[in-house]
Backbone as ProteinMPNN parsed JSONL, in Angstrom:
{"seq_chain_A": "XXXXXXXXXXXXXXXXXXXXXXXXXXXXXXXXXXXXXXXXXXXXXXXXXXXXXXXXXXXXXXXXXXXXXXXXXXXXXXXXXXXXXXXXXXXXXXXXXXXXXXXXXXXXXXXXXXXXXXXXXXXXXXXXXXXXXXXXXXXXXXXXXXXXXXXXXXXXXXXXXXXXXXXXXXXXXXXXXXXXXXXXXXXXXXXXXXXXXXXXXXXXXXXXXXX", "coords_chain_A": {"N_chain_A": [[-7.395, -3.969, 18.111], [-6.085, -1.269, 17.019], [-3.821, 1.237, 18.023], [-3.531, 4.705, 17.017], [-0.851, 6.583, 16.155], [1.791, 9.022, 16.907], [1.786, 11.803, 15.067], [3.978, 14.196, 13.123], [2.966, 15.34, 11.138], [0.071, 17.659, 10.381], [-3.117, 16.718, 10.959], [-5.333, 16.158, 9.164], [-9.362, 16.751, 7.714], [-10.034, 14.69, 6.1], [-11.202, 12.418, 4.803], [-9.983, 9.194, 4.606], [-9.315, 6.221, 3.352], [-7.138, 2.811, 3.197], [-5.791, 0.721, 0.993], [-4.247, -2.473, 1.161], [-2.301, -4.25, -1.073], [-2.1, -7.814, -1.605], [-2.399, -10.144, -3.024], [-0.954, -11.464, -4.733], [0.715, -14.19, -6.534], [3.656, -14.614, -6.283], [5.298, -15.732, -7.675], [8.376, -15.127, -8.61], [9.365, -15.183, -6.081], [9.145, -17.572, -4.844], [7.627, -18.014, -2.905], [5.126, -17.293, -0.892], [5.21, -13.489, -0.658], [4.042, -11.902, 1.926], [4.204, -13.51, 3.969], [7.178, -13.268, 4.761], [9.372, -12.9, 7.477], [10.19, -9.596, 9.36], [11.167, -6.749, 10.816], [10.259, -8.192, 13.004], [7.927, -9.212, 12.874], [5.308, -10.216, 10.204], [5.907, -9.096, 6.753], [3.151, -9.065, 5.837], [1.777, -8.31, 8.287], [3.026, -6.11, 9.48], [3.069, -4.398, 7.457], [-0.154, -3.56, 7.125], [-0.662, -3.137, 10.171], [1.136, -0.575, 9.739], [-0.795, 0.977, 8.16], [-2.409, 0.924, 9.844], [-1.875, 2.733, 11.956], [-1.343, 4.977, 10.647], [-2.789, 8.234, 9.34], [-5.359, 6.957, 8.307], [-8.477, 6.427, 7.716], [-9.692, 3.736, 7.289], [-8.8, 0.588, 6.645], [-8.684, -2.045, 4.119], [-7.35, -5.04, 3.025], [-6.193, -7.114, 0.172], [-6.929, -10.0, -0.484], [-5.449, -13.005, -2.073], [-3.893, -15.192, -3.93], [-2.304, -16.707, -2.237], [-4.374, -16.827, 0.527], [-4.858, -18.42, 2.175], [-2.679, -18.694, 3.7], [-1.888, -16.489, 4.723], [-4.463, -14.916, 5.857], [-4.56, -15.274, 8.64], [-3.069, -13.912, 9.526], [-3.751, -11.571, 10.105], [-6.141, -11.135, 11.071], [-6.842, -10.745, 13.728], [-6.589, -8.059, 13.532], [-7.671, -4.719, 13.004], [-9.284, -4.379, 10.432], [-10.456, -4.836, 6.886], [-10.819, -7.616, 5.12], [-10.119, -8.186, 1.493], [-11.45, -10.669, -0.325], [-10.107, -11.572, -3.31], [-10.908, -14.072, -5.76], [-10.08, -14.074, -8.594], [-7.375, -13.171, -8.882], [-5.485, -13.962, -10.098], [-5.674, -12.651, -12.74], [-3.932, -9.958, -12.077], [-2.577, -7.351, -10.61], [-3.775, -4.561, -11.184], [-6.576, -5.484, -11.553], [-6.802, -6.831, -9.045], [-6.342, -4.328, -7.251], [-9.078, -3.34, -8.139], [-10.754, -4.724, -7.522], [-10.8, -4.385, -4.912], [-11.068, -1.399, -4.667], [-14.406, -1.579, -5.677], [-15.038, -2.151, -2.823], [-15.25, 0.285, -1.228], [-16.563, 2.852, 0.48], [-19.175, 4.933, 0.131], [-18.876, 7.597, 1.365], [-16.344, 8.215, 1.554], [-12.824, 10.436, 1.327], [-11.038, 9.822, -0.01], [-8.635, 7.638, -1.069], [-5.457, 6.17, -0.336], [-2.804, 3.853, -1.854], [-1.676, 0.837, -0.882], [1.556, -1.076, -1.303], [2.461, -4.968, 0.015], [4.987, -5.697, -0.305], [6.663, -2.969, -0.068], [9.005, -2.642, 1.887], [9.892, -0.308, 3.859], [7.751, 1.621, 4.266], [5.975, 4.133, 5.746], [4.226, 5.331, 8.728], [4.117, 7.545, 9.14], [4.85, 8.716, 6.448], [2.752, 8.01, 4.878], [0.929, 9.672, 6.241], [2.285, 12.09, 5.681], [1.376, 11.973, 2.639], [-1.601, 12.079, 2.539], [-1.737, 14.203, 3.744], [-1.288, 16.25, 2.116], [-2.823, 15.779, -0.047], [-5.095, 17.175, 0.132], [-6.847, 19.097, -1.795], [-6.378, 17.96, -4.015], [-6.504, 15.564, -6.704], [-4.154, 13.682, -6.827], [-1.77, 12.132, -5.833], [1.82, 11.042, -5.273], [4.527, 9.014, -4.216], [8.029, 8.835, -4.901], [10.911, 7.836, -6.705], [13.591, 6.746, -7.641], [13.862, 7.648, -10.424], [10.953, 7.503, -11.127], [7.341, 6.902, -10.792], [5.042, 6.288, -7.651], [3.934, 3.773, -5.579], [3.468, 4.177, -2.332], [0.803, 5.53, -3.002], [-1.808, 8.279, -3.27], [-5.625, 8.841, -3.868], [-7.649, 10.395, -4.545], [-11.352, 10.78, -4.344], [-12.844, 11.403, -6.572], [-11.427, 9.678, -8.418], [-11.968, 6.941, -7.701], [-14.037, 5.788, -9.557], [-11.98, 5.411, -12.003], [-10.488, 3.713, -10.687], [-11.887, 1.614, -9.71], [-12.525, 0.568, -12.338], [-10.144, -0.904, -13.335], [-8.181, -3.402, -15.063], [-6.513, -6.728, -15.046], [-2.786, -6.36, -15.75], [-2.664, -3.609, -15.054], [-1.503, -1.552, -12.937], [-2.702, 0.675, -10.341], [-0.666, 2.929, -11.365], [-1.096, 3.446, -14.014], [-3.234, 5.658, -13.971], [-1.578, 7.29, -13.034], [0.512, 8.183, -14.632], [-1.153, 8.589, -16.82], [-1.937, 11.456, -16.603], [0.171, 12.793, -15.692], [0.59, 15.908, -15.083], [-1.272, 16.402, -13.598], [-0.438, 14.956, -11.085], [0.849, 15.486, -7.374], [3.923, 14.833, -5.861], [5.86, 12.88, -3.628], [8.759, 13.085, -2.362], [10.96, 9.905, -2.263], [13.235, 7.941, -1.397], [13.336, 5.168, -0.221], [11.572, 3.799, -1.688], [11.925, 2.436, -3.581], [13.079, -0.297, -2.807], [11.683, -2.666, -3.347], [10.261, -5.663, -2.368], [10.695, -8.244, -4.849], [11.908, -10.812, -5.208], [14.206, -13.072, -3.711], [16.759, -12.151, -3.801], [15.985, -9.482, -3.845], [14.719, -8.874, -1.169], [17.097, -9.972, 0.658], [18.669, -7.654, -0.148], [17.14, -5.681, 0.924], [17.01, -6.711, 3.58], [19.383, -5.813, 4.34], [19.738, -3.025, 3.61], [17.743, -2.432, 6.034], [19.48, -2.996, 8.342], [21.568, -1.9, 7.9], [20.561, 1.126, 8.238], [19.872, 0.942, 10.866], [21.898, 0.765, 12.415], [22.962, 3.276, 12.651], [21.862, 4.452, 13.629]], "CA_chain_A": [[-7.456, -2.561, 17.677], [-4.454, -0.775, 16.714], [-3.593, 2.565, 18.629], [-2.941, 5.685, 16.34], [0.528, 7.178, 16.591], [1.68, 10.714, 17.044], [2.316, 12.204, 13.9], [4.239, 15.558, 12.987], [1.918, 15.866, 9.981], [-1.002, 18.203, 10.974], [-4.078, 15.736, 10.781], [-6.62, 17.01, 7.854], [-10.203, 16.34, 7.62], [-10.046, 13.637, 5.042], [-11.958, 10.6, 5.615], [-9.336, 8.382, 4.121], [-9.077, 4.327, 3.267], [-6.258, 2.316, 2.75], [-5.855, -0.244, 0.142], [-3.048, -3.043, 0.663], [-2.188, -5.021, -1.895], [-1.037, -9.053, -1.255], [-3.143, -11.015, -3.535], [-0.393, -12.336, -6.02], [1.222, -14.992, -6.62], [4.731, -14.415, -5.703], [6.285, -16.886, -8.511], [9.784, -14.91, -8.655], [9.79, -15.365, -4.368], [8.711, -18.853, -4.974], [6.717, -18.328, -1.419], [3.98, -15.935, -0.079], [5.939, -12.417, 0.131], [3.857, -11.484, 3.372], [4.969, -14.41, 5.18], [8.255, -13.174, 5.204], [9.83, -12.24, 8.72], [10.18, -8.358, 8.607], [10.882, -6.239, 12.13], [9.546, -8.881, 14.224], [6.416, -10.095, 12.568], [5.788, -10.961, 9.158], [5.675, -8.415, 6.158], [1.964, -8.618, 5.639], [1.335, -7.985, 9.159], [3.686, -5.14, 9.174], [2.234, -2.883, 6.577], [-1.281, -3.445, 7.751], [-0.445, -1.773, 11.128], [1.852, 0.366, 9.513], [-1.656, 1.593, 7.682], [-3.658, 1.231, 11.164], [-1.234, 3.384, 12.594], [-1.672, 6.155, 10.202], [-4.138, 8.879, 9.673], [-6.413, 6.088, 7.838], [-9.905, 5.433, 8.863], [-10.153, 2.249, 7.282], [-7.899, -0.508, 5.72], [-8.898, -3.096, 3.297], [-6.347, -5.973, 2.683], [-6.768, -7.825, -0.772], [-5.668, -11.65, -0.301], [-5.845, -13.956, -3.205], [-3.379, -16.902, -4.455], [-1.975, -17.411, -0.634], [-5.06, -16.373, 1.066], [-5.222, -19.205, 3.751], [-1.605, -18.646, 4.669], [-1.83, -15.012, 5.338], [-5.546, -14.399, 6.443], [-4.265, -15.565, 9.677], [-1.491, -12.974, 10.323], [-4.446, -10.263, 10.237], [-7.695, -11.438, 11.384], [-6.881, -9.917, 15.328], [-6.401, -6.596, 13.4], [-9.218, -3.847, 12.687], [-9.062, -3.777, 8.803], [-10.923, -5.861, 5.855], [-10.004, -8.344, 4.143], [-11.226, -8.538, 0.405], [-11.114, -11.672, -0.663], [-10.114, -11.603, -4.35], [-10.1, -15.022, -6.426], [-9.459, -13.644, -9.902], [-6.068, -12.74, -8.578], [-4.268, -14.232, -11.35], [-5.959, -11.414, -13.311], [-3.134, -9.15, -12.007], [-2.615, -6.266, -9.845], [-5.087, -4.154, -11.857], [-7.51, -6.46, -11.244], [-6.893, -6.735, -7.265], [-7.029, -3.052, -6.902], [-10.327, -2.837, -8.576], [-11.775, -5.8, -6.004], [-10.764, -3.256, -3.359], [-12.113, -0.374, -4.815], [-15.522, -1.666, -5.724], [-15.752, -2.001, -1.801], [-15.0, 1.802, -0.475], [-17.566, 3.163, 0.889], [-19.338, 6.423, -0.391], [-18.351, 8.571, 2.156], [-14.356, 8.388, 1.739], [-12.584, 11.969, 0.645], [-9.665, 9.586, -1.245], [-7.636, 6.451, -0.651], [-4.18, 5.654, -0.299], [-2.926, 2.311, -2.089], [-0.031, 0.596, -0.624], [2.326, -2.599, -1.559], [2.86, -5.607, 0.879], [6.611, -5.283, -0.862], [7.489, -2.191, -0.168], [9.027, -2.683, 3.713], [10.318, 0.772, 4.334], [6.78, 2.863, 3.873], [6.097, 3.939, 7.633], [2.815, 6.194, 8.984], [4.167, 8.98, 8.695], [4.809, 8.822, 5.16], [1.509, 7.677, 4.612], [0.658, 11.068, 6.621], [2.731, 13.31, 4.624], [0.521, 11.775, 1.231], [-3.125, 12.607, 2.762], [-1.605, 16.118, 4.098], [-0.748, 17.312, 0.405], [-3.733, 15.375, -1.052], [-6.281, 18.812, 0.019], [-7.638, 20.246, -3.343], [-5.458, 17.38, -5.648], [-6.456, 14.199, -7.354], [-3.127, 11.871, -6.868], [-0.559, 12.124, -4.512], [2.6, 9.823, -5.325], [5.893, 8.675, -4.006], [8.918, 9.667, -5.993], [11.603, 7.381, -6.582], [14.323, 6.296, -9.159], [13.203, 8.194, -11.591], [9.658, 6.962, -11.052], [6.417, 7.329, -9.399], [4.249, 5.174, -7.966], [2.929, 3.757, -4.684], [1.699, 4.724, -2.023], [-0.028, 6.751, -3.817], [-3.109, 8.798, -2.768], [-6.533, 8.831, -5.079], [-9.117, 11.203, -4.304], [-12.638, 9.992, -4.519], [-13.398, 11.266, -8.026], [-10.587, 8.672, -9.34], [-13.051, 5.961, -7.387], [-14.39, 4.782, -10.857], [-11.418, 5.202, -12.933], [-10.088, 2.804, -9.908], [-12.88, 0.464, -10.065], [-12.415, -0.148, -13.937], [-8.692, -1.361, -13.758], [-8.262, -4.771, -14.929], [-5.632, -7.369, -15.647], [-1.812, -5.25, -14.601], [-2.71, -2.277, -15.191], [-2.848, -1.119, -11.751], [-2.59, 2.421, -10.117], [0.484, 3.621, -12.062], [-1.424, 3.603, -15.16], [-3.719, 6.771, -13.925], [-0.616, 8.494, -12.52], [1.447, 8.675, -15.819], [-1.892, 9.177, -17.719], [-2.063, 12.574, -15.575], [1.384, 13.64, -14.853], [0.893, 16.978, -14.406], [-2.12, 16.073, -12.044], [0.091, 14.419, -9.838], [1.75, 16.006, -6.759], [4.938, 13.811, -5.668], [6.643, 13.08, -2.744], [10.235, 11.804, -2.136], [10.615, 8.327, -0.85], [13.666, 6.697, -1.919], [13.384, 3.922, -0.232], [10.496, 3.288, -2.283], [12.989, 1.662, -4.508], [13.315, -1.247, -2.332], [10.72, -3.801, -3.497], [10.732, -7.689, -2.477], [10.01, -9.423, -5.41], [12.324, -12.026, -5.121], [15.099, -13.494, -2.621], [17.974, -11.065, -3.477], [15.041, -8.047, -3.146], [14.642, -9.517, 0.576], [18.178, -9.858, 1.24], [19.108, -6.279, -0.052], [16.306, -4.893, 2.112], [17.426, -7.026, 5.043], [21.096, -5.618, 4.547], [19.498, -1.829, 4.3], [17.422, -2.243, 7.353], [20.312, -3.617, 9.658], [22.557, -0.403, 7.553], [19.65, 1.797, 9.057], [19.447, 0.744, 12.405], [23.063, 0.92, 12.641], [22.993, 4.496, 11.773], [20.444, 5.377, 14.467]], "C_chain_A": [[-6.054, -1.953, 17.764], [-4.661, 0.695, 16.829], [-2.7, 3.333, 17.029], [-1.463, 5.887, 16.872], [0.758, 8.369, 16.369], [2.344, 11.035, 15.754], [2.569, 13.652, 13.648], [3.593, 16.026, 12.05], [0.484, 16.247, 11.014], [-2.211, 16.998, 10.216], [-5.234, 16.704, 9.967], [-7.692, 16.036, 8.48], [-10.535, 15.727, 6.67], [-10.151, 12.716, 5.65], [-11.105, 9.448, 3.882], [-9.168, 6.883, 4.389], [-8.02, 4.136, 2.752], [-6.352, 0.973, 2.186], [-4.828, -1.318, 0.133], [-3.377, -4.077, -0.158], [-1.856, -6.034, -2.092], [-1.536, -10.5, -1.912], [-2.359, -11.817, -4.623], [0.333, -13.324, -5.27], [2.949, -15.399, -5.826], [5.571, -15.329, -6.196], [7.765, -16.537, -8.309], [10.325, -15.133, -7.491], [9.762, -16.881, -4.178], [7.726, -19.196, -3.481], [5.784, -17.222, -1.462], [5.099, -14.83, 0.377], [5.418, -12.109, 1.492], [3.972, -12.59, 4.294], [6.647, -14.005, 5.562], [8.489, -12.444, 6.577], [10.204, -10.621, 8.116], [10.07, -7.657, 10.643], [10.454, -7.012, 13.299], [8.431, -9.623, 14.204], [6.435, -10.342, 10.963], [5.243, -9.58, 8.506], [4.426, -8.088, 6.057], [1.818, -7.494, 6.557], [1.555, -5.975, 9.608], [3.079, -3.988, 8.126], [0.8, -3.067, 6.514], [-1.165, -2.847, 8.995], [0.196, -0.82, 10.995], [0.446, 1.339, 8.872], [-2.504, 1.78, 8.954], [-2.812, 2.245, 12.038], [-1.471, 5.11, 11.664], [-2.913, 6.88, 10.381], [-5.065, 8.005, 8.813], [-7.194, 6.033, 8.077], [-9.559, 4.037, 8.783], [-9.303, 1.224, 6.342], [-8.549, -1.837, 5.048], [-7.345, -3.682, 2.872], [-6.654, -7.273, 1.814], [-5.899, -8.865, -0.823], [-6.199, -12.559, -1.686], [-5.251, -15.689, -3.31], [-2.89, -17.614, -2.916], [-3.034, -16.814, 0.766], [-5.389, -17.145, 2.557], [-4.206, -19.224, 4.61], [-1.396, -17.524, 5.566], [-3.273, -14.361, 5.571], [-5.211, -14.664, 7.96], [-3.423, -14.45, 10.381], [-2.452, -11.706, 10.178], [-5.781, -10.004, 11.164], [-7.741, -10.668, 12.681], [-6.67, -8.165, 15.097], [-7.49, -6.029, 12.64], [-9.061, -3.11, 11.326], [-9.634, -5.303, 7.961], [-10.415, -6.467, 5.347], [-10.914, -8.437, 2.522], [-10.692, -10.079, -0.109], [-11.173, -11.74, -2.683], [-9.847, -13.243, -5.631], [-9.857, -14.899, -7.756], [-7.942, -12.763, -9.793], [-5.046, -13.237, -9.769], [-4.617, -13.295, -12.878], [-4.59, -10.498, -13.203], [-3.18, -7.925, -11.022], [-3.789, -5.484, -9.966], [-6.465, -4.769, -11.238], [-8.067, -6.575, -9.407], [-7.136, -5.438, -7.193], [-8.338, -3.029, -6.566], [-11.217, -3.315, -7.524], [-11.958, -4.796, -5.091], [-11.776, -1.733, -3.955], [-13.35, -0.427, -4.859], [-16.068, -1.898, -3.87], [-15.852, -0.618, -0.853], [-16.063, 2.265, -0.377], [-18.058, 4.557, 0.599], [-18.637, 7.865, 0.181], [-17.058, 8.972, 2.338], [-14.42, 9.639, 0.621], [-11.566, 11.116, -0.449], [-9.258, 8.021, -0.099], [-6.307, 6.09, -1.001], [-3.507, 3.997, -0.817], [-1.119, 2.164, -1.794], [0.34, -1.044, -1.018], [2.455, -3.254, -0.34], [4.203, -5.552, 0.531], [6.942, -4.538, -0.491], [7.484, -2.287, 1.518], [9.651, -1.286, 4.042], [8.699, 2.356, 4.245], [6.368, 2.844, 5.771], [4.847, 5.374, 7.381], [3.029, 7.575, 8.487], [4.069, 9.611, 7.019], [3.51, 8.856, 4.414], [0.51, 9.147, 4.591], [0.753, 11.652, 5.855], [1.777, 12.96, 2.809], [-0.551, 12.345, 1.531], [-3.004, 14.124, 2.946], [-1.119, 16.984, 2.92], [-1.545, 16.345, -0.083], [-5.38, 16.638, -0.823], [-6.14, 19.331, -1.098], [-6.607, 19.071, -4.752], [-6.183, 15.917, -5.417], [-5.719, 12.96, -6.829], [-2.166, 12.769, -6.281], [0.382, 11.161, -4.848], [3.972, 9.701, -4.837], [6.789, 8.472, -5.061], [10.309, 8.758, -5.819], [12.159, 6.699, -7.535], [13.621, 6.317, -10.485], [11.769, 7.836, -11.934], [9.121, 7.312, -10.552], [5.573, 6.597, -9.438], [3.541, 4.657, -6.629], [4.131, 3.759, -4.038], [1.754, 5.76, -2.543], [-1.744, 7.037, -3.378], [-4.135, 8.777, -4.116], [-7.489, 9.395, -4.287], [-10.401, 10.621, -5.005], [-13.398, 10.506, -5.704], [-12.705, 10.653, -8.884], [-10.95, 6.933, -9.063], [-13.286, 5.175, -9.116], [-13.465, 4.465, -11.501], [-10.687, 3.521, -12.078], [-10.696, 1.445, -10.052], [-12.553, -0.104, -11.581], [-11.05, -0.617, -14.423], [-8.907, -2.702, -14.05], [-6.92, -5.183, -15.288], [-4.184, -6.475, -14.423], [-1.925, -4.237, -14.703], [-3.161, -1.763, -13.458], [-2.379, 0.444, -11.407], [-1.475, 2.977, -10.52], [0.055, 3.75, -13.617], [-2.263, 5.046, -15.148], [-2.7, 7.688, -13.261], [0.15, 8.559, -13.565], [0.201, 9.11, -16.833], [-1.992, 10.803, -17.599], [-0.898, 12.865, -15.0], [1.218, 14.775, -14.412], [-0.592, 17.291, -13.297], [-1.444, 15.714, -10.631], [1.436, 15.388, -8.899], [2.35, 14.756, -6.14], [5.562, 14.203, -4.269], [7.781, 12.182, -2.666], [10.301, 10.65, -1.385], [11.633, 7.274, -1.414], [13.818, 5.341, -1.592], [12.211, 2.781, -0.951], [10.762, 2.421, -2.629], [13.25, -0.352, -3.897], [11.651, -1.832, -1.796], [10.88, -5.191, -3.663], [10.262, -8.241, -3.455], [10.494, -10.713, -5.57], [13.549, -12.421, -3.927], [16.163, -12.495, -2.374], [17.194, -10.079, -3.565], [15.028, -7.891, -1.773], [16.072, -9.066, 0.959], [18.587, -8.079, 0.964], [18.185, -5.379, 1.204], [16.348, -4.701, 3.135], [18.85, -5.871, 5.263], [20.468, -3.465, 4.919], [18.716, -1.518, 5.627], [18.125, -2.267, 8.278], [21.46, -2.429, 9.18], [21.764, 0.744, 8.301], [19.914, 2.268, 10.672], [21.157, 1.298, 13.195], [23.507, 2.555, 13.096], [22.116, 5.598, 13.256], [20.613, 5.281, 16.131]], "O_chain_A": [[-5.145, -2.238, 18.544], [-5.386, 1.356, 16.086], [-1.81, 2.888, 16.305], [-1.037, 5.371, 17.905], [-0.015, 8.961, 15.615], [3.415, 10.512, 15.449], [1.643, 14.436, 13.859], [3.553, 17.255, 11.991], [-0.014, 15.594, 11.932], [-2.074, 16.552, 9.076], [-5.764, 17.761, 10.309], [-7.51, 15.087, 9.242], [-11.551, 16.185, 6.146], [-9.586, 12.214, 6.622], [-11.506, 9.173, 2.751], [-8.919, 6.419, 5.502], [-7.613, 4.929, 1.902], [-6.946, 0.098, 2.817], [-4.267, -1.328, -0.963], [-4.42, -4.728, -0.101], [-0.999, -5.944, -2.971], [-1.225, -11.625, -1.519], [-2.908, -12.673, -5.316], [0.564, -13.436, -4.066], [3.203, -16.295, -5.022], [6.482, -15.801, -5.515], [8.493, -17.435, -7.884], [11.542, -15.305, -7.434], [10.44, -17.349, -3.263], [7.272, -20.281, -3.116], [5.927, -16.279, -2.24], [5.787, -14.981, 1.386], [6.294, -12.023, 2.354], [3.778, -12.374, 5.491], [7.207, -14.448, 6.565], [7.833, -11.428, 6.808], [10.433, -10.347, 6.938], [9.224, -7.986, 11.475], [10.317, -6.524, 14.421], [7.981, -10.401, 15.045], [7.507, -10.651, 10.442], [4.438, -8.883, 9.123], [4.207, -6.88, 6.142], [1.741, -6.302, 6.262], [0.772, -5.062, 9.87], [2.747, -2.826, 8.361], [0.424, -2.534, 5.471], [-1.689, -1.733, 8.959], [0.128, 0.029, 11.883], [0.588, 2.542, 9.093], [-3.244, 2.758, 9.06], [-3.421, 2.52, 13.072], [-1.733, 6.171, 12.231], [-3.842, 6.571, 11.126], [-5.937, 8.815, 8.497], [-7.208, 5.369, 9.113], [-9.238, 3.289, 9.706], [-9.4, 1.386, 5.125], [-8.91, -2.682, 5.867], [-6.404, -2.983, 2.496], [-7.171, -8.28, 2.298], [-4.691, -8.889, -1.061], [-7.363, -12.604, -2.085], [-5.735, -16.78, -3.011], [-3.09, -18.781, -2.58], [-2.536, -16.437, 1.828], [-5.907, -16.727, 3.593], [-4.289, -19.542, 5.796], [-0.933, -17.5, 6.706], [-3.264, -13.134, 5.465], [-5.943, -13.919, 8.612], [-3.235, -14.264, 11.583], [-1.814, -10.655, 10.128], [-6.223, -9.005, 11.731], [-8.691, -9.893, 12.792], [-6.607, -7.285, 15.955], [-8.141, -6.648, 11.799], [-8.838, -1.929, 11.063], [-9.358, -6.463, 8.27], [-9.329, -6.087, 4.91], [-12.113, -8.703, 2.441], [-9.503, -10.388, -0.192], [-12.244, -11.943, -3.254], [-8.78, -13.418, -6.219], [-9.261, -15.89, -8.176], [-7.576, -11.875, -10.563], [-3.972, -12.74, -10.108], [-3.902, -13.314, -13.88], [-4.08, -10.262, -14.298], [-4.351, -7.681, -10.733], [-4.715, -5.559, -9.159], [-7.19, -4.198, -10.423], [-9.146, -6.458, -8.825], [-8.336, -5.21, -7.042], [-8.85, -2.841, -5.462], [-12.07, -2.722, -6.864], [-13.015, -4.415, -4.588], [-12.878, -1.308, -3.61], [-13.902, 0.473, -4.226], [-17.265, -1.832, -3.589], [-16.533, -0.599, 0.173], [-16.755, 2.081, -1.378], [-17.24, 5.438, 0.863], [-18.098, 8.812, -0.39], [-16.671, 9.865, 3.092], [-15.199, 9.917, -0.291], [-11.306, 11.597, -1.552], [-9.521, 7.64, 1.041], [-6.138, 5.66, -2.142], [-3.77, 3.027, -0.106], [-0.073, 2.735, -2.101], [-0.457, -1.982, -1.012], [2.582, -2.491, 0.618], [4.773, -5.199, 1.563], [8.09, -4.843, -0.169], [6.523, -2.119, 2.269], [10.096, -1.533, 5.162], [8.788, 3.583, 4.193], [6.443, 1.977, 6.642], [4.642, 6.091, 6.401], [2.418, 8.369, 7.771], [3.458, 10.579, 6.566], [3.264, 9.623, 3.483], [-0.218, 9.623, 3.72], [-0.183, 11.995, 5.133], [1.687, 13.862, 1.977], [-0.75, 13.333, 0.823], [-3.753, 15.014, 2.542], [-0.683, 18.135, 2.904], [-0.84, 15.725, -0.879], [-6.374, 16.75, -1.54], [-5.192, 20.082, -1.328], [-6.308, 19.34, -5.915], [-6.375, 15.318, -4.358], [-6.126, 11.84, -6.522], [-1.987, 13.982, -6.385], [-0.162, 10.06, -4.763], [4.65, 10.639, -5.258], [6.39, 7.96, -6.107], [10.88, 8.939, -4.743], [11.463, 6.041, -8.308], [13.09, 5.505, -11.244], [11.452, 7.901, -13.121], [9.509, 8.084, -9.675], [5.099, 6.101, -10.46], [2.416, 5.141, -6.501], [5.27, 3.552, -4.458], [2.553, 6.696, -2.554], [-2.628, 6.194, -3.225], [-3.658, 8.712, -5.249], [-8.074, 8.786, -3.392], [-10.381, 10.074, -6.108], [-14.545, 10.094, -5.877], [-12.992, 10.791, -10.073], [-10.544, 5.975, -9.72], [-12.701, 4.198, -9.584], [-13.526, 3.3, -11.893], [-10.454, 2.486, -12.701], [-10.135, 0.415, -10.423], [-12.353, -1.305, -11.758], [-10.773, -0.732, -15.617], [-9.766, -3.291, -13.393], [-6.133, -4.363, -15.762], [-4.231, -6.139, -13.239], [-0.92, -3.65, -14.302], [-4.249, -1.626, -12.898], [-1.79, 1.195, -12.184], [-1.206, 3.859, -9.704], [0.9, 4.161, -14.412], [-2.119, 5.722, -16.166], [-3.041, 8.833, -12.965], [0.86, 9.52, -13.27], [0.484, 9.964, -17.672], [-2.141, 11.395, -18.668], [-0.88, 13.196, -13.815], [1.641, 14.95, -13.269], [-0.77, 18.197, -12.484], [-1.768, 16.046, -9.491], [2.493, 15.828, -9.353], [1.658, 13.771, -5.881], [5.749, 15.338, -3.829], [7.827, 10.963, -2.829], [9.874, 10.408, -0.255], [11.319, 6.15, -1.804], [14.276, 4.475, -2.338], [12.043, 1.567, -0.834], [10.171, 1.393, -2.294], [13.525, -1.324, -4.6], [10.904, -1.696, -0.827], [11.381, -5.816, -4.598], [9.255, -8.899, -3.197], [9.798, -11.646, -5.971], [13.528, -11.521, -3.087], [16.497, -12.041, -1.28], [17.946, -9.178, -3.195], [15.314, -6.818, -1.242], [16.271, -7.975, 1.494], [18.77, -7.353, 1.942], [18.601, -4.648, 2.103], [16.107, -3.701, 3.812], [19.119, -5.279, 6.308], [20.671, -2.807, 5.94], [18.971, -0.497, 6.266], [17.733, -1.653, 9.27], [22.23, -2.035, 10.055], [22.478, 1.367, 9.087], [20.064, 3.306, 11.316], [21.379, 1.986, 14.191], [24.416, 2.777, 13.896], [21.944, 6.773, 13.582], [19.788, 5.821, 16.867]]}, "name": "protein", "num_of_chains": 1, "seq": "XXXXXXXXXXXXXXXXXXXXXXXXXXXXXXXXXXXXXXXXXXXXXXXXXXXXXXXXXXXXXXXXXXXXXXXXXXXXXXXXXXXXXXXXXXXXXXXXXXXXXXXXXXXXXXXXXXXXXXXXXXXXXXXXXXXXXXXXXXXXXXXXXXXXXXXXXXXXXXXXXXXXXXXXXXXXXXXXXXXXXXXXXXXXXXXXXXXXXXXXXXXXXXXXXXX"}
């Protein structure tokens, strides 16, 4: 079980789920991205307590093409796994797996990347605490927007019916002026391949430096 953490975001009454995302392939990495080392443990692991640490109720974690390498680096932690094998479907596709399991009672859900290594609770926070009375909630970065991104529970179906890549950035540009944004440049820094990693490594250890 994974202890909450103190958060300067005032805690709403939103019964919120979190969605991570780790079911592809990872051809351009040529390995399993959430095996990578990352803070001390391995990326998956890492943004699954980074979601059990937030205001989340409940985390679902969608595993697919490397599902026997990285069901292991979670199983001691208090969050689902969906098991998706039409993962070579596409992102789209994984979402939807996850969505068709949310449970009636959620106010909205938050969907996050195993890639993106700089998204931290709080952030997560600050999305649910400006998702009261709105639709979509999104992180704001190089000229983009995109995850984590919040989905209020009347975007449930449109969620459910994603297929292929179309995944949650297709109902946030359909609906721009639905969507409230939040800054997050480190959004920007996504592993999809070796020099993604290494730049990431180089801004984390620029970070730390800093602090």
């Amino acid at each position: 079980m994974t202890e909450k953490t103190a958060s300067s975001v005032h805690k709403t009454n939103l019964r919120v789920a979190a969605i991570v995302l780790a079911a592809g392939e990872a051809r351009r990495m040529g390995s399993a991205k959430g095996l990578l080392p990352w803070r001390g443990e391995t990326l998956l692991r890492h943004c699954v307590r980074t979601a059990l640490a937030s205001q989340c109720d409940e985390v679902y974690i969608v595993l697919g093409a490397h599902e026997d390498a990285l069901r292991p680096e979670v199983t001691d932690l208090d969050a689902r796994v969906v098991r998706h094998e039409n993962w070579q479907e596409g992102m789209g596709s994984s979402l939807a797996s996850a969505a068709r399991q949310l449970p009636p009672h959620l106010d909205g859900v938050v969907v996050l990347l195993c890639d993106q290594p700089f998204v931290s609770a709080a952030l997560i926070d600050q999305l649910i605490a400006r998702a009261d009375g709105r639709t979509m909630v999104a992180s704001s970065y190089n000229d983009t927007i995109g995850a984590p991104a919040y989905f209020a529970s009347t975007k449930f179906s449109e969620l459910r019916s994603l297929s292929g890549d179309r995944g949650a950035k297709t109902l946030l540009h359909a609906q721009p002026e639905s969507v409230e944004t939040i800054s997050f440049p480190e959004g920007a820094f996504d592993i999809d391949d070796p020099e993604g990693y290494e730049r990431a490594l180089a801004e984390q250890a620029r970070a730390e430096t800093e602090t």
